[in-house]
C-alpha positions in Angstrom: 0.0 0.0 0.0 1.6 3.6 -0.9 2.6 6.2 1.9 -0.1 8.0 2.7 1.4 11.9 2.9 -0.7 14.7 5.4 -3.6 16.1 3.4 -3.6 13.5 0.8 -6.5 12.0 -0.4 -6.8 8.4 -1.7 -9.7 6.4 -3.2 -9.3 2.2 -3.8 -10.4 1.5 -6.9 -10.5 -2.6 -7.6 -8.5 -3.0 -4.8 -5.4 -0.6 -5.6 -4.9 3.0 -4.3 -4.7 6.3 -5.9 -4.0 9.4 -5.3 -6.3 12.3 -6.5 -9.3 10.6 -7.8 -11.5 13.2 -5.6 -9.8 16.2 -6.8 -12.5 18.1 -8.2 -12.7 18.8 -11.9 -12.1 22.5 -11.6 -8.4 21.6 -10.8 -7.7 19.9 -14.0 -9.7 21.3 -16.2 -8.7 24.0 -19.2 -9.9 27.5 -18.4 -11.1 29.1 -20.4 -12.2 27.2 -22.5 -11.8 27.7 -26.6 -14.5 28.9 -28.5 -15.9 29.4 -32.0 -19.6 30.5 -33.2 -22.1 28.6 -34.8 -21.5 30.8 -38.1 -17.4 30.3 -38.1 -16.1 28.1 -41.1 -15.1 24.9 -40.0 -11.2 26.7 -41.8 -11.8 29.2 -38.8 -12.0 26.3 -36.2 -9.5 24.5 -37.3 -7.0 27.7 -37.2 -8.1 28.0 -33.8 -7.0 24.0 -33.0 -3.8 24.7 -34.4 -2.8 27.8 -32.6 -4.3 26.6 -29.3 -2.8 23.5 -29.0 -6.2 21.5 -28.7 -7.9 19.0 -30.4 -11.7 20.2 -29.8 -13.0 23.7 -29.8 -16.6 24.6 -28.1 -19.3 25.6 -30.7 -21.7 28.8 -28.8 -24.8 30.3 -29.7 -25.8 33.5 -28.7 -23.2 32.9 -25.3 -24.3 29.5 -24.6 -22.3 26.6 -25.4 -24.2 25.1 -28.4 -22.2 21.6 -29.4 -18.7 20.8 -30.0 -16.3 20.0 -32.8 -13.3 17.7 -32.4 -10.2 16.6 -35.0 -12.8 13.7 -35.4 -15.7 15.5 -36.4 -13.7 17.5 -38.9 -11.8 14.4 -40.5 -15.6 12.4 -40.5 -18.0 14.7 -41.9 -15.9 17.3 -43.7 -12.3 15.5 -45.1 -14.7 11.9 -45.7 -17.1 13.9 -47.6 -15.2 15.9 -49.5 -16.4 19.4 -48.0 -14.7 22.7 -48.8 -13.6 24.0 -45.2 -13.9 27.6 -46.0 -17.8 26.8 -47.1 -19.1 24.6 -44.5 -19.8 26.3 -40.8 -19.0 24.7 -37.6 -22.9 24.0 -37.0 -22.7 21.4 -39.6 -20.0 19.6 -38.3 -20.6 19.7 -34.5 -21.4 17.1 -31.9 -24.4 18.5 -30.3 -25.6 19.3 -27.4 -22.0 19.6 -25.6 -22.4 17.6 -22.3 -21.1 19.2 -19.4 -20.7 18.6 -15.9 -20.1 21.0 -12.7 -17.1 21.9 -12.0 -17.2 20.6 -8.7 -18.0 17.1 -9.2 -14.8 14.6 -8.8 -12.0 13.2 -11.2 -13.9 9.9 -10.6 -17.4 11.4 -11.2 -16.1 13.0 -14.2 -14.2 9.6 -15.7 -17.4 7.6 -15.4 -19.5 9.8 -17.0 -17.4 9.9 -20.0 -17.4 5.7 -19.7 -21.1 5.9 -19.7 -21.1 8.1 -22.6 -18.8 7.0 -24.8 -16.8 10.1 -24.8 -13.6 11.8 -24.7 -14.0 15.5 -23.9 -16.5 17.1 -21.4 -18.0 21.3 -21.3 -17.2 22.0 -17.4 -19.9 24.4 -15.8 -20.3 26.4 -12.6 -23.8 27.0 -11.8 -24.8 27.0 -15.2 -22.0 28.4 -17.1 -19.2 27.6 -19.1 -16.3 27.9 -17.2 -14.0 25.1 -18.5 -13.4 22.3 -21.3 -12.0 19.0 -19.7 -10.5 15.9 -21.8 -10.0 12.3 -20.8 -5.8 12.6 -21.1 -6.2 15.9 -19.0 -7.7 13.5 -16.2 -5.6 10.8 -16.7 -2.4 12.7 -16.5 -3.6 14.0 -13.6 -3.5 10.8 -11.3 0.3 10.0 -13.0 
């Protein structure tokens, strides 16, 4: 069993321990998050990817978080189809709605809820709003 140090938190998960699992989402998350509108060319989106560093940008509507589109989206329903990026708006592309959770909930919380989904990247929300954008390898790095 590993030391134990002051403070720390641990959680047994099938029988090992871990450090961190209830470590609340806010302290992992990206803040702020990156953004694009509904009407921005997928080209526009994908610009933002590359200078960001991130492989999914948050689609909003009128200041509320409307979908998402990820490197996946883009390569499935715009390089497979043979769309021209600087024709075709993110809102034909996204994953919609973006599912979110509160920023408070816990690294665990937040890992089994993409399980149950089936996805990779979460919209992270305090009372309501968009505060963050959180990804599976964000939470996984954080328990190395």
């Amino acid at each position: 069993m590993p030391k134990k140090f002051k403070g720390e938190q641990t959680n047994s998960i099938n029988g090992g321990e871990f450090l961190g699992l209830k470590a609340s989402v806010e302290s992992v998350m990206r803040s702020p998050p990156v953004t694009a509108n509904l009407t921005d060319t997928v080209a526009t989106v994908v610009e933002k990817m590359t200078s960001n560093n991130v492989g999914a940008i948050i689609i909003m509507s009128a200041g509320t978080p409307a979908g998402i589109v990820t490197e996946r989206d883009v390569i499935a329903k715009l390089v497979r189809s043979r769309k021209d990026p600087t024709k075709t708006l993110a809102q034909e592309v996204m994953s919609a709605p973006l599912i979110s959770i509160e920023s408070n909930k816990s690294v665990t919380d937040t890992l089994r809820m993409m399980r149950d989904r089936k996805i990779r990247r979460l919209g992270v929300t305090r009372k309501g709003n968009l505060v963050g954008i959180v990804t599976e390898r964000r939470l996984l790095d954080s328990l190395a």
